[in-house]
N, C-alpha and C positions, 0 to 999 in steps of 0.2 A: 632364668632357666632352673637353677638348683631352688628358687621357693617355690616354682609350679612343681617340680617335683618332689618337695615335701609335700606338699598339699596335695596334689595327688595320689602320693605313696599313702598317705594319712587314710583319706579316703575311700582306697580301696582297700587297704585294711581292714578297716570298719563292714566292707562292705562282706568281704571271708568273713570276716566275724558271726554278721547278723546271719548268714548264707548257712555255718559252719553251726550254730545256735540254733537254726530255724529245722533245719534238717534234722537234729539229735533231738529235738524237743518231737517231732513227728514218730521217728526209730522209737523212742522209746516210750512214747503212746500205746504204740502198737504192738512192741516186745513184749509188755507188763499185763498183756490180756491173759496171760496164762496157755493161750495155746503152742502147739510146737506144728511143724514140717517144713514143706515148701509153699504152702499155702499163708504163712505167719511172714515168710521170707520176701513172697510178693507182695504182699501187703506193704513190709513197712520200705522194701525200694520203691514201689507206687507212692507212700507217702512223703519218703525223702524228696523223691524228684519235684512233689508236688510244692512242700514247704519251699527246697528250692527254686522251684518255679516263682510262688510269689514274692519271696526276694527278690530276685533277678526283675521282674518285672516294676515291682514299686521303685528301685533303684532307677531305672530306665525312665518311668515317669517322672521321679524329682527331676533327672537330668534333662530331661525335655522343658521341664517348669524352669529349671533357672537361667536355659538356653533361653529360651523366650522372655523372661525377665531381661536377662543381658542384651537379650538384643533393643528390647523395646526402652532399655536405660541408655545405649548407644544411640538410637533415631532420637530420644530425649535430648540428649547433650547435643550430636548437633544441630535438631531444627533449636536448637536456643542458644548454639553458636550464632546459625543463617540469623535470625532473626536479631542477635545484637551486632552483628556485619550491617545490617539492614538500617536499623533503629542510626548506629554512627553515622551512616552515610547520610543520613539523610535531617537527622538532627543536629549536627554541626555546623553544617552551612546554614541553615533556618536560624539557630542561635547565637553565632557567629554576627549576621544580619541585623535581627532583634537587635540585639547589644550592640551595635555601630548607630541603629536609628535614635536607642534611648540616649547614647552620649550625644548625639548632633540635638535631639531636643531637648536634653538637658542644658545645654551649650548656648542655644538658640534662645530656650525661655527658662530661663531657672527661676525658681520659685523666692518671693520676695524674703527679704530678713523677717518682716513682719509677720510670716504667713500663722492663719489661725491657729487656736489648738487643737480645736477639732480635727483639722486637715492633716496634723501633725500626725495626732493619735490614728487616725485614720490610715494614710500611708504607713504608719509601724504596722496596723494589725493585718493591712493587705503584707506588706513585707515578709511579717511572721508567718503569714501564710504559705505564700511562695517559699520559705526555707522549709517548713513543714513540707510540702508535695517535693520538691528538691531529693531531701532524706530519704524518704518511701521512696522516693522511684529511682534513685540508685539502689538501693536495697531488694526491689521486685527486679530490677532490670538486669543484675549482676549475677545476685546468690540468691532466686529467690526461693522462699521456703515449699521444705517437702513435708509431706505427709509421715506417719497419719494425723501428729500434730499441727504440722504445719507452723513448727516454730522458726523465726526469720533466721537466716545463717547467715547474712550477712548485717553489718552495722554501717551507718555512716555519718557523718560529725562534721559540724561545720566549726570553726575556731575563728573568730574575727583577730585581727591585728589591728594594735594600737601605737602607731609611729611614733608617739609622743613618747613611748615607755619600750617600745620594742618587745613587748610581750604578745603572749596570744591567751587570750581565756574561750572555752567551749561555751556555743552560743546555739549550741542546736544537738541532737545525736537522737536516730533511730535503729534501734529501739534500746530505751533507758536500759534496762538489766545487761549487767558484764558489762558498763558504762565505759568510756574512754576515759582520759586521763583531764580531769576541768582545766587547772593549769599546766602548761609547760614548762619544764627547766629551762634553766636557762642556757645551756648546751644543744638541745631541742628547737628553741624559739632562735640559735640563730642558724642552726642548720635549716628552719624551715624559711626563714627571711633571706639568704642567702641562695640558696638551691633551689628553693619551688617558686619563693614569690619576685628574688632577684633574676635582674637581665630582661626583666618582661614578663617573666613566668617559665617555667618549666613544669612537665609532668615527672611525676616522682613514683617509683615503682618499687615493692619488695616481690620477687617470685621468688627468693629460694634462688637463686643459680650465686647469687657476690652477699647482701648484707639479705641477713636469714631476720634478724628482728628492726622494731621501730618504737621509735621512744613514744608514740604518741597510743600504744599497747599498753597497757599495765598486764605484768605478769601473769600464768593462772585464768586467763580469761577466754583461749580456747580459741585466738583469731592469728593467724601468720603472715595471708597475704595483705598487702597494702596499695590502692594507687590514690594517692596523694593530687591535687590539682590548684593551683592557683585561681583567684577570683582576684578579679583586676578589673578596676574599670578607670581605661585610658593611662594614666601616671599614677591613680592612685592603688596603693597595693589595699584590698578588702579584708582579705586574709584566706582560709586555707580546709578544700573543701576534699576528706578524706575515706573513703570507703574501705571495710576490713572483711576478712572472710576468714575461714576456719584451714581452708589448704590452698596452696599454691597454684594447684591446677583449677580454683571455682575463676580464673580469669583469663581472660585471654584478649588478644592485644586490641578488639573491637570495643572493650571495656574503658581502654585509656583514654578514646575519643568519645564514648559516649558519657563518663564524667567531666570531659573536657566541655560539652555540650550541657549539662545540668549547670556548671560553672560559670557559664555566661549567662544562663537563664539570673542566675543568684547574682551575679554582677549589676543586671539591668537592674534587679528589685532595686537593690542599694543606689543606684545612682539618681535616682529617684524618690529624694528630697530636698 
């Protein structure tokens, strides 16, 4: 309440100002002509009011334009609430799916020790692929970018874990610039092995309300929120698939399940050698 009322007191301020300027600018147009009576007198109250007038009027217009702005950024935010409500509901269970069918046919027919290199190299660059659209489309689905640039606001990163070392190295991240962090500490890699990728998996969340930063941030680079998601396929943990935003409020809880649902897409790719 007391910063709408700065902002408001600011405002109309300004607004006597331009009103209290626009009127003396008229007055004394009309004073400096050199005539005298009541005839000089009507004139410059005719002008005052006039000047006044189109203050008062342009002010009323901005305010109409930024009502209309605000409203049309409110139907923004939530038809892209509904629509990521939507997207979870109905990507999760579809993913969820997928990723039980690719472990039963991994299960069923894994592929020989022998297998060619071609097929090898092949399954990587479909792989790479699949992390590629992964990336983008947590990034379009979440925070996706505004005009008039249309630069992405949001980032997302995939970090593979390596059980042998218990490290995690970044193995993916869109879009490069204000990059995430390549390796983790090692404070970080067991917070992340522990918390996200142990017990099964857990979803892992920064809003702002308990832990305000995340080690997988490098300083200076403009991102606060975080949800974090494990990529697991069956017992083996994959490693750690994390999307960033600039404020707390670019997420909301339709987001957790719908990176829960890219996660199992990235699962299938990998089990799938």
């Amino acid at each position: 309440m007391k910063q709408w009322l700065i902002e408001r007191g600011i405002h109309h301020l300004f607004l006597l100002f331009s009103a209290v300027l626009g009127v003396s600018v008229a007055v004394v147009s009309v004073w400096a002509d050199g005539s005298t009576g009541r005839t000089k007198q009507g004139w410059a109250l005719i002008a005052g009011l006039s000047a006044f007038g189109v203050v008062l009027i342009t002010h009323v217009e901005r305010r109409l334009v930024e009502k209309g702005k605000k409203r049309a950024e409110e139907r923004a935010i939530r038809a892209e609430a509904d629509m990521a409500q939507l997207y979870s509901m109905s990507l999760l269970p579809l993913s969820s799916a997928v990723k039980e069918l690719t472990g039963r046919y991994v299960a069923a027919a894994p592929l020989p020790a022998a297998t060619a290199p071609q097929t090898v190299t092949g399954l990587d660059l479909q792989r790479a692929d699949v992390l590629d659209r992964v990336l983008r489309g947590a990034v379009d689905l979440t925070a996706p970018p505004i005009g008039p640039a249309y630069t992405p606001r949001a980032r997302c990163s995939f970090y593979r874990y390596d059980a042998a070392t218990g490290n995690f190295t970044l193995e993916g991240s869109h879009p490069y610039p204000n990059g995430p962090r390549s390796v983790i500490d090692p404070v970080g890699a067991a917070h992340m092995k522990n918390e996200i990728l142990g017990g099964g998996g857990k979803t892992f969340r920064i809003d702002g309300t308990s832990v305000t930063h995340f080690y997988l941030i490098p300083p200076g680079t403009g991102y606060k929120a975080v949800i974090a998601v494990p990529v697991i396929h069956g017992t083996e943990e994959i490693g750690v698939l994390a999307v960033d935003a600039p404020a707390f409020s670019d997420f909301i809880d339709a987001h957790e399940s719908l990176m829960e649902s890219l996660a199992n897409v990235l699962a299938a790719s990998y089990a799938l050698r």
